[in-house]
Phi, psi and omega in degrees: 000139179264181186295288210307338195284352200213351172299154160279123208272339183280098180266126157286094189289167152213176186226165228260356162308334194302132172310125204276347178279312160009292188277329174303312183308292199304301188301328198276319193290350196252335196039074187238124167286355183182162152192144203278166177253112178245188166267195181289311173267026151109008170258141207283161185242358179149198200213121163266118165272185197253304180313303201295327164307304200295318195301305185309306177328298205310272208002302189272005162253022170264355192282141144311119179112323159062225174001300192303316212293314220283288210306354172276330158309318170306054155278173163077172241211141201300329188310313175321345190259308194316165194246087213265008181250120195201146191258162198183155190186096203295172211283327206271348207281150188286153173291306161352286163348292193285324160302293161347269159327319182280323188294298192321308191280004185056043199238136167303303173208189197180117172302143171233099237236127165264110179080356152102028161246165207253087162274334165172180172243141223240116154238184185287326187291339168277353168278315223274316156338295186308312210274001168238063135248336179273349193275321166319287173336297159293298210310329183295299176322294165343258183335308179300301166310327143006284193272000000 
């Protein structure tokens, strides 16, 4: 099985100009833990994570005032932030392979990438998916041989 078979082809982005209260709004309405940062032409430039939000943030809920403090922080651009050493793992790769490296690298997810553009994402909940559909997948077959 490849990558390209079970990654999510809809990706959410971000660019790297977009404004960090902006990309925090998106990741909280999508209830998204990352998103890559790309250019115009789809190739990725890093990765914002919700950790990486949170580190910018803490300062200002360490401020007298906590809560108020945190929406004046949210200045500045995802680039200011951003995690610009980012793992990429092409479309064709086996999946076997790419589960392994996230088990080795302790890594969550991963932009999946063609020609070095951005085609879709790779997380642990889409692998965990694939392994309880085939697990669906047999019990149903079970049952039928069954009956």
């Amino acid at each position: 099985m490849k990558v390209r078979e079970i990654m999510t082809r809809k990706v959410t982005t971000a660019g790297p100009s977009m404004a960090l209260r902006e990309a925090a709004d998106v990741l909280v309405r999508r209830r998204l833990r990352a998103v890559p940062v790309i250019d115009e032409e789809g190739h990725v430039l890093g990765m914002l994570t919700d950790g990486q939000l949170m580190t910018h943030f803490l300062p200002a809920l360490e401020e007298p005032g906590g809560g108020s403090a945190v929406l004046g922080a949210v200045t500045g651009n995802v680039r200011d932030i951003m995690e610009r050493t980012v793992m990429c793992v092409n479309e064709d790769e086996p999946l076997a392979n790419v589960v392994r490296l996230m088990l080795d690298k302790e890594i969550e997810r991963l932009p999946v990438v063609r020609e070095g553009q951005l085609v879709g994402f790779l997380t642990r909940g889409d692998i965990i998916r694939l392994l309880l559909r085939r697990d669906m997948d047999e019990a149903t077959q079970d049952n039928k041989t069954e009956d």
